[in-house]
PyMOL CGO cylinders between C-alpha atoms (Angstrom):
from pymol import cmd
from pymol.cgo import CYLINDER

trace = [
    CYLINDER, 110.18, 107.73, -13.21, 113.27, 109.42, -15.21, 0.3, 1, 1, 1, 1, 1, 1,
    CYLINDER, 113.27, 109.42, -15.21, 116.66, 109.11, -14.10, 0.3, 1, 1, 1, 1, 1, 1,
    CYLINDER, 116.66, 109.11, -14.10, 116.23, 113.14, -13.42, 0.3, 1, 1, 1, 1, 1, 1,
    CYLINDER, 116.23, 113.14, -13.42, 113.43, 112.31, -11.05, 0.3, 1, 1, 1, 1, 1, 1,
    CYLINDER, 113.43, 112.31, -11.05, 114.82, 109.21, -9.30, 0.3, 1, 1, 1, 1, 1, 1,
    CYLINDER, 114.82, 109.21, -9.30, 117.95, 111.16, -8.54, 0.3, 1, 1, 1, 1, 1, 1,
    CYLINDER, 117.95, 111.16, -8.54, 116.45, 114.51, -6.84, 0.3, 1, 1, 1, 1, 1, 1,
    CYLINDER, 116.45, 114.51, -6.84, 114.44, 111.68, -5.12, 0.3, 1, 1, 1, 1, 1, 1,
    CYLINDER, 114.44, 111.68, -5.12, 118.06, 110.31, -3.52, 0.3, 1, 1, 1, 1, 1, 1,
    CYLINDER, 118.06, 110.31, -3.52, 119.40, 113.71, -3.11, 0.3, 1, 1, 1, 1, 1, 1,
    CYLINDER, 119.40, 113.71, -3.11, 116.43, 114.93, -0.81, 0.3, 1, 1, 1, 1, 1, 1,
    CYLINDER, 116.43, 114.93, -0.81, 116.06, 111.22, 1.56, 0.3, 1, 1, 1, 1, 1, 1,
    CYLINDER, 116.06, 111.22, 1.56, 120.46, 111.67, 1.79, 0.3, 1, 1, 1, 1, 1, 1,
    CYLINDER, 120.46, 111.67, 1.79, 119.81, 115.80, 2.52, 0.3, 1, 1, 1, 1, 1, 1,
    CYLINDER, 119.81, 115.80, 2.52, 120.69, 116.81, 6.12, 0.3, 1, 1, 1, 1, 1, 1,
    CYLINDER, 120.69, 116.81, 6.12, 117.49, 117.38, 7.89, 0.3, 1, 1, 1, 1, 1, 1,
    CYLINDER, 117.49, 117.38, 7.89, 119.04, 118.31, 10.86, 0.3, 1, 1, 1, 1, 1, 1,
    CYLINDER, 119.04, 118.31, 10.86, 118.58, 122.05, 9.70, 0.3, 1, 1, 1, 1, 1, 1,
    CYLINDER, 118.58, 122.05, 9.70, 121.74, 122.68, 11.21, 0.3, 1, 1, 1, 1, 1, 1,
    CYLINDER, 121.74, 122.68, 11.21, 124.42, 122.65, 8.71, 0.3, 1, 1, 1, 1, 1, 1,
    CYLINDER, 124.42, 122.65, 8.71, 127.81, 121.63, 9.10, 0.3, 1, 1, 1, 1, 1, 1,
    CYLINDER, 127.81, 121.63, 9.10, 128.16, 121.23, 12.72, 0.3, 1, 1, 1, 1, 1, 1,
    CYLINDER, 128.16, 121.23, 12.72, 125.89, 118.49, 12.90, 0.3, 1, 1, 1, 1, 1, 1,
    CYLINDER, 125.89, 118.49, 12.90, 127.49, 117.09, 10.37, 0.3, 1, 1, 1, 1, 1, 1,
    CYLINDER, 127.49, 117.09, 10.37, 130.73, 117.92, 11.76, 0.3, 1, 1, 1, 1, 1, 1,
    CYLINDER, 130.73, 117.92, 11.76, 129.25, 116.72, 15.28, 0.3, 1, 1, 1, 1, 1, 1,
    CYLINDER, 129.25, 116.72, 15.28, 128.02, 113.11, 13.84, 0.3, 1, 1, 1, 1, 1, 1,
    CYLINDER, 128.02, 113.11, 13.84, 131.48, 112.37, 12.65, 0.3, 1, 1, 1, 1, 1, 1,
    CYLINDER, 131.48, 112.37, 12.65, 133.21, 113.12, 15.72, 0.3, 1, 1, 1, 1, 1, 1,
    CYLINDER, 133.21, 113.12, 15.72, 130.26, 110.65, 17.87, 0.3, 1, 1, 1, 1, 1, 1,
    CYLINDER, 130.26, 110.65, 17.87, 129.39, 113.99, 19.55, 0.3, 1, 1, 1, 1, 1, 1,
    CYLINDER, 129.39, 113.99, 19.55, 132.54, 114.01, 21.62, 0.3, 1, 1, 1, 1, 1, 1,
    CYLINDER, 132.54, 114.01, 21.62, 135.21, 115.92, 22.00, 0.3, 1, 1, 1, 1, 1, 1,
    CYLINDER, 135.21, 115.92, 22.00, 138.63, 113.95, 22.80, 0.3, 1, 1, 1, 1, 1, 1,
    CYLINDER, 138.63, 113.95, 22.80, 141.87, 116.34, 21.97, 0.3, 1, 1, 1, 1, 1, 1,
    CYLINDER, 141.87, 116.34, 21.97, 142.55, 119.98, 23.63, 0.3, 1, 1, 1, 1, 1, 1,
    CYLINDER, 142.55, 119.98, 23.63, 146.07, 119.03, 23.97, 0.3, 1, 1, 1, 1, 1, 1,
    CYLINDER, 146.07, 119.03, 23.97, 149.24, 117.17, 22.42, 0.3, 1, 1, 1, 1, 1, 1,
    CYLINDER, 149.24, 117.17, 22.42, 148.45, 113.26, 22.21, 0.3, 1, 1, 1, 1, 1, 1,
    CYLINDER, 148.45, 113.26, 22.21, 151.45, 111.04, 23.27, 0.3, 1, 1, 1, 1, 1, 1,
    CYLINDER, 151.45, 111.04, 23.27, 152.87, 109.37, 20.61, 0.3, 1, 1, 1, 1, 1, 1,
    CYLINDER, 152.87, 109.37, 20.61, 152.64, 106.27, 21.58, 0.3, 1, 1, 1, 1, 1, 1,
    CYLINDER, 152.64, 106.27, 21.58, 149.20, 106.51, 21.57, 0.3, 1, 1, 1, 1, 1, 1,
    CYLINDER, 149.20, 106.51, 21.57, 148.84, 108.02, 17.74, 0.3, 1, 1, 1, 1, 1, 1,
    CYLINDER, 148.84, 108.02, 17.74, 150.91, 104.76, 16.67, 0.3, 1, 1, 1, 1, 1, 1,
    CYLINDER, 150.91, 104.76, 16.67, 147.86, 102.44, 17.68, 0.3, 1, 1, 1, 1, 1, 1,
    CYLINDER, 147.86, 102.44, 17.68, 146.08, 100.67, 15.38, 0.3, 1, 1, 1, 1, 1, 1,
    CYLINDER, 146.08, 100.67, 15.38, 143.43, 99.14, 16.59, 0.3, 1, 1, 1, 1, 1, 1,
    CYLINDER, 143.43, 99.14, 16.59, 140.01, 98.46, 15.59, 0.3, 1, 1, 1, 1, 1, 1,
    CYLINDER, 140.01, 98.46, 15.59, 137.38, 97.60, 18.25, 0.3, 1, 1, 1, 1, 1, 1,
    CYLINDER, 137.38, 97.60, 18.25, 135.08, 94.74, 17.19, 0.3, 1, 1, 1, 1, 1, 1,
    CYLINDER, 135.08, 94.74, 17.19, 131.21, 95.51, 17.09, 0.3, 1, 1, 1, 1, 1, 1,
    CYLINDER, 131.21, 95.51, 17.09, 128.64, 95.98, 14.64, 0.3, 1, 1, 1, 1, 1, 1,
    CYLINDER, 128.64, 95.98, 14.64, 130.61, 98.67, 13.35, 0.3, 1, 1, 1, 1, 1, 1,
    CYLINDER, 130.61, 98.67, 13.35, 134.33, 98.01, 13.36, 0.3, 1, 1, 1, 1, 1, 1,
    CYLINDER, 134.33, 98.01, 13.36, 135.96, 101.21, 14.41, 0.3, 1, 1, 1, 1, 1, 1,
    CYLINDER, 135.96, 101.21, 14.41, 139.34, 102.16, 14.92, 0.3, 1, 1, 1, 1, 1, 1,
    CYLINDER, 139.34, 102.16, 14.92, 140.54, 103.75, 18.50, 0.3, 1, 1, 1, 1, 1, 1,
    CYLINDER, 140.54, 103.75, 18.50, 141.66, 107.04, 18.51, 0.3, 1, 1, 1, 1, 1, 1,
    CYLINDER, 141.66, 107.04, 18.51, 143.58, 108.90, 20.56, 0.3, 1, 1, 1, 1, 1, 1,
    CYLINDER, 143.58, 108.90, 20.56, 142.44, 110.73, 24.08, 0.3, 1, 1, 1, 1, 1, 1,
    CYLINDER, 142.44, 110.73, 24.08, 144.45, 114.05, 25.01, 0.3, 1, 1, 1, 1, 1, 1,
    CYLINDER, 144.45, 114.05, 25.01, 142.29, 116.19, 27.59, 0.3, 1, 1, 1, 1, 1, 1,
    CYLINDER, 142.29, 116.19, 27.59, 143.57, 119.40, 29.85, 0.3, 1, 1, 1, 1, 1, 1,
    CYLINDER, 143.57, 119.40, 29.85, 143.14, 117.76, 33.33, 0.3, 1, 1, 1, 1, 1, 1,
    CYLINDER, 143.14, 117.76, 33.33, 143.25, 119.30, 37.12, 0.3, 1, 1, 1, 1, 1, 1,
    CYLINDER, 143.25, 119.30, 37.12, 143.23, 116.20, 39.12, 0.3, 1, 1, 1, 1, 1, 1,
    CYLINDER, 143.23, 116.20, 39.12, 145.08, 112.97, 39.84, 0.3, 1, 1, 1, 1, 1, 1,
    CYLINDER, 145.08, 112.97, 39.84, 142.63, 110.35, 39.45, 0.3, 1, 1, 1, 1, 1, 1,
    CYLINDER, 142.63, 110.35, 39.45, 139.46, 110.53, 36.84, 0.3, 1, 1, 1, 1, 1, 1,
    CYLINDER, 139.46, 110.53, 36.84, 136.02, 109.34, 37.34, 0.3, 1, 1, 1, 1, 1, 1,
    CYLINDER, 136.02, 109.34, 37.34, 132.62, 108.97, 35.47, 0.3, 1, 1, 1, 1, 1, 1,
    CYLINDER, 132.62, 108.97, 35.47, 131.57, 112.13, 36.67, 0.3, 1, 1, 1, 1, 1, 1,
    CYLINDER, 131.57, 112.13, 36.67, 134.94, 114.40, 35.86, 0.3, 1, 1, 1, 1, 1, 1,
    CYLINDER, 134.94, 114.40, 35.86, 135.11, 112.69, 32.37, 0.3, 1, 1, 1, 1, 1, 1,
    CYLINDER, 135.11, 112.69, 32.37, 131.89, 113.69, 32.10, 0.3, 1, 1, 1, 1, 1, 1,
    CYLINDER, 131.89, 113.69, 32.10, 132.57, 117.13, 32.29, 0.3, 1, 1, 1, 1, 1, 1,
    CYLINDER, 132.57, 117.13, 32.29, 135.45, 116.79, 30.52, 0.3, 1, 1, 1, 1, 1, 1,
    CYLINDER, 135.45, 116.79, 30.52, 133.73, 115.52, 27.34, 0.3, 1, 1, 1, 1, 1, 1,
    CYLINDER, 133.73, 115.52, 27.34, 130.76, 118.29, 27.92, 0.3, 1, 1, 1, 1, 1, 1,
    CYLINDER, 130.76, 118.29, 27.92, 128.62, 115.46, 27.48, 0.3, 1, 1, 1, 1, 1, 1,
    CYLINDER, 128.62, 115.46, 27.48, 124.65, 114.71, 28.71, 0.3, 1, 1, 1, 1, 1, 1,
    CYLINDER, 124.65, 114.71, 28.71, 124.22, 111.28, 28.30, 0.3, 1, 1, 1, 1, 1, 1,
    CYLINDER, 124.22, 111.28, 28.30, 125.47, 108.86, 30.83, 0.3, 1, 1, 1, 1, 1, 1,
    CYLINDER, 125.47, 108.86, 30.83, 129.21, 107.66, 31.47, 0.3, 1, 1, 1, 1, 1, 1,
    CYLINDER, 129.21, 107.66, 31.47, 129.82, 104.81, 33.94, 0.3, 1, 1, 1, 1, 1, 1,
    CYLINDER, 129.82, 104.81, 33.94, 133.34, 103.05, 34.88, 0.3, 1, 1, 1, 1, 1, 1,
    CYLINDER, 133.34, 103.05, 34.88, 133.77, 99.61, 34.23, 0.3, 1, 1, 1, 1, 1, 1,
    CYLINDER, 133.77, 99.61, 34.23, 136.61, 97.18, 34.75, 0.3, 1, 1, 1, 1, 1, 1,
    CYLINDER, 136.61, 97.18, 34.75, 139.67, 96.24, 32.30, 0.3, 1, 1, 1, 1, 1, 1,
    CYLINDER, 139.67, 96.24, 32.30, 138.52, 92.86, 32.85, 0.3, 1, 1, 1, 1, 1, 1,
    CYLINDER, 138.52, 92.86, 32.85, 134.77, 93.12, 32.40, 0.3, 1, 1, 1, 1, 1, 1,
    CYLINDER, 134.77, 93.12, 32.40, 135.65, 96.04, 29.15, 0.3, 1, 1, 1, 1, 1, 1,
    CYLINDER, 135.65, 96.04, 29.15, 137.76, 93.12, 27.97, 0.3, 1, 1, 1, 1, 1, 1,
    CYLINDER, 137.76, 93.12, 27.97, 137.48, 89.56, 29.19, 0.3, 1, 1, 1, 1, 1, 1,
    CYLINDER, 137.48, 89.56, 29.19, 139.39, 87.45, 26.27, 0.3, 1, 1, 1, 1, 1, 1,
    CYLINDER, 139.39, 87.45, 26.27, 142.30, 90.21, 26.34, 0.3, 1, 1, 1, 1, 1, 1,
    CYLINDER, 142.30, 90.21, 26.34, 142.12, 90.76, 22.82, 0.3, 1, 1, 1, 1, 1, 1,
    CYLINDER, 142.12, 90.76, 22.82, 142.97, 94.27, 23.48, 0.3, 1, 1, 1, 1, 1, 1,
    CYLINDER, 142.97, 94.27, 23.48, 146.24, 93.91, 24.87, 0.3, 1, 1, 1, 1, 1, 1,
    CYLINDER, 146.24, 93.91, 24.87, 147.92, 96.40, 22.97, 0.3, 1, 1, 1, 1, 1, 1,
    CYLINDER, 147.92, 96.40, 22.97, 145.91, 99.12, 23.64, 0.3, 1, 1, 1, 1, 1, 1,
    CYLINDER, 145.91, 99.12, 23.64, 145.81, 98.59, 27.80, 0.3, 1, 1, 1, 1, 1, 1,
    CYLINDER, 145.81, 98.59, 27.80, 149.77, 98.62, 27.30, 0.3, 1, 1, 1, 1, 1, 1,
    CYLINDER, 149.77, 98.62, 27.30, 149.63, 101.90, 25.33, 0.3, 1, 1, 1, 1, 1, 1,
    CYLINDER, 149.63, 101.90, 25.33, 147.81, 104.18, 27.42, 0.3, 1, 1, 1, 1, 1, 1,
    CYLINDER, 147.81, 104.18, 27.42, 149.53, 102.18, 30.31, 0.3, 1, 1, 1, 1, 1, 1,
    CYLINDER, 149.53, 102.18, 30.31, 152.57, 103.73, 29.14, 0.3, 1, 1, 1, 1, 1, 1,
    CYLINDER, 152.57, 103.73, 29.14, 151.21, 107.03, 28.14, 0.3, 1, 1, 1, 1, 1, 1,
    CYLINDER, 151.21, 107.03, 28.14, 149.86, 107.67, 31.59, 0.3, 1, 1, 1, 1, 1, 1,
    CYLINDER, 149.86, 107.67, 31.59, 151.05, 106.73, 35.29, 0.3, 1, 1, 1, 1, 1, 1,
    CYLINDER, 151.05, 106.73, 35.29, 150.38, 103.22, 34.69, 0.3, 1, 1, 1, 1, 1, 1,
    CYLINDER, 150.38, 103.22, 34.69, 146.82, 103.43, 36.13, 0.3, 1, 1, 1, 1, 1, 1,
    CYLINDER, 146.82, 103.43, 36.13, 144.18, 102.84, 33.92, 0.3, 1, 1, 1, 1, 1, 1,
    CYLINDER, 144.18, 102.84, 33.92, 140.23, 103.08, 33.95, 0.3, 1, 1, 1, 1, 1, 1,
    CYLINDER, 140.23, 103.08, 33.95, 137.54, 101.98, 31.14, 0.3, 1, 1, 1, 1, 1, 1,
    CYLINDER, 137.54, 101.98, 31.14, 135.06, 104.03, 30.39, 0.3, 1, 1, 1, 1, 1, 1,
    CYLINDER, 135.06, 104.03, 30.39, 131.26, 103.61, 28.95, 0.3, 1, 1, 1, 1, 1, 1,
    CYLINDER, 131.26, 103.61, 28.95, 130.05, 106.79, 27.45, 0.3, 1, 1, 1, 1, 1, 1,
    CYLINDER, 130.05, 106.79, 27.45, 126.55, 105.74, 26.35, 0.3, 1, 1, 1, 1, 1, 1,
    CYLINDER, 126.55, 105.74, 26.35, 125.44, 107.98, 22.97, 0.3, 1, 1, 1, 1, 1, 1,
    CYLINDER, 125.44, 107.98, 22.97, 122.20, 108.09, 20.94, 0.3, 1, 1, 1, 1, 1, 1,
    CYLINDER, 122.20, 108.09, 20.94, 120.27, 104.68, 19.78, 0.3, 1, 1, 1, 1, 1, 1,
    CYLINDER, 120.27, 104.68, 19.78, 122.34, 102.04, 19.68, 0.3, 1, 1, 1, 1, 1, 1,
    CYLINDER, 122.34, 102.04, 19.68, 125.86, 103.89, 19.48, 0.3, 1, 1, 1, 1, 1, 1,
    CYLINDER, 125.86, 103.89, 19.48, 128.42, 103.47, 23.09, 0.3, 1, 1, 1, 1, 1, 1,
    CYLINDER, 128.42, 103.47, 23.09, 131.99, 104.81, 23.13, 0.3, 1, 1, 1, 1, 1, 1,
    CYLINDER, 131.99, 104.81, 23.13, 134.28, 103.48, 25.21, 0.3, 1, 1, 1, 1, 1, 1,
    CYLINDER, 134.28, 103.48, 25.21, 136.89, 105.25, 26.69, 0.3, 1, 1, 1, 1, 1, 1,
    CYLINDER, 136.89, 105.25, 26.69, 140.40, 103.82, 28.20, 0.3, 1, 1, 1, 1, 1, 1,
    CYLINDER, 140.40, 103.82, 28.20, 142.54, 106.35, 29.94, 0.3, 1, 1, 1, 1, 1, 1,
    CYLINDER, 142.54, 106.35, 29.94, 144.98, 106.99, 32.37, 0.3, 1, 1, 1, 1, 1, 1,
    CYLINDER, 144.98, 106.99, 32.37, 146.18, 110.86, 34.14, 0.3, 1, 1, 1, 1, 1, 1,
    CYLINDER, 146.18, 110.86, 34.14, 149.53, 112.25, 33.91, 0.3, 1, 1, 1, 1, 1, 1,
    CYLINDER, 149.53, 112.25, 33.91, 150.90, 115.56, 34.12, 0.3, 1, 1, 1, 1, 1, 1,
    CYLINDER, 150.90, 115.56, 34.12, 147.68, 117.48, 33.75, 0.3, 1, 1, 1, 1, 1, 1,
    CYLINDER, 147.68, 117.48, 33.75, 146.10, 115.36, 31.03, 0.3, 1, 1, 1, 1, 1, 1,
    CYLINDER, 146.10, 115.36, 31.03, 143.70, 112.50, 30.60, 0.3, 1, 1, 1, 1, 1, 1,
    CYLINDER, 143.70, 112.50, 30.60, 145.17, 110.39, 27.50, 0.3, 1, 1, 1, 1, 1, 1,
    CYLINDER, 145.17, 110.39, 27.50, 144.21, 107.25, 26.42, 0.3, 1, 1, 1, 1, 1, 1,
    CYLINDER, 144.21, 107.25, 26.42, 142.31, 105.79, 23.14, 0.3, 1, 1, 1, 1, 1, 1,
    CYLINDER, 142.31, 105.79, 23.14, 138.58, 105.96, 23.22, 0.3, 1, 1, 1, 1, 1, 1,
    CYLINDER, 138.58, 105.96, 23.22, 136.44, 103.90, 20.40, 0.3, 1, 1, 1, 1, 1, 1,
    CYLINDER, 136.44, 103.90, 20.40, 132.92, 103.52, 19.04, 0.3, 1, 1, 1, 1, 1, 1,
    CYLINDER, 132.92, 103.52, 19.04, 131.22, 100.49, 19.69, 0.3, 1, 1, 1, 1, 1, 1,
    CYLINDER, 131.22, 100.49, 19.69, 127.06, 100.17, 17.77, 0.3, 1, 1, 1, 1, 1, 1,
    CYLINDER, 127.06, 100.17, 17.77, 125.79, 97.60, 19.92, 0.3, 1, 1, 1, 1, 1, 1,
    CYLINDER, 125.79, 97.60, 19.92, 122.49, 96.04, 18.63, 0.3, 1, 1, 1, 1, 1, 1,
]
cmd.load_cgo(trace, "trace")
């Protein structure tokens, strides 16, 4: 096989077979959700974090127009237009050694002080997890992508 050959042979396997173009390209980058509408606290833009999985991802920041004091599995849902399922969890179960101090202390002080986790479950074997708080008609937090195999 010539260099030619074994080269349109990589372009076409690496081609996007979605048929869709650039938003599903656009779509896989973002994990499929969507987590700004709104300004993002600075405090939570100066986190840098990286959640540890098979895939060591960073956390990024949450900023979502809110009605509501309190958010649940169902209302983030909705927020993040998403099908798949989304269940609340404990700080303590989310994080048992407290390795992700920081983070708990950041949206802590980006929201009322009351914080929930989040487990947004995605395609195969890809799970974002979502740590947020409410205040003044936002959820903001840091969400993060987690491949768990």
């Amino acid at each position: 096989m010539s260099d030619a050959d074994y080269e349109a042979f990589l372009n076409k396997a690496n081609a996007d077979s979605s048929g869709g173009g650039g938003a599903a390209t656009t779509q896989a980058k973002s994990y499929g959700t969507k987590s700004v509408n709104t300004e993002v606290p600075k405090v939570l833009s100066s986190v840098q974090e990286y959640y540890t999985s098979d895939a060591d991802e960073p956390f990024e920041p949450v900023a979502l127009e809110f009605e509501g004091d309190e958010v649940s599995a169902e209302r983030l849902k909705k927020l993040l237009g998403h099908g798949e399922a989304v269940e609340e969890i404990g700080v303590k179960e989310w994080d048992p050694k407290g390795q992700y101090k920081s983070v708990v202390e950041a949206v802590e002080k980006a929201s009322t002080g009351r914080i929930k986790v989040f487990r947004v479950e995605l395609e195969g074997t890809r799970t974002e997890y979502y740590v947020v708080g409410v205040k003044e008609g936002k959820v903001v937090g840091l969400k993060a992508l987690s491949v768990e195999s």
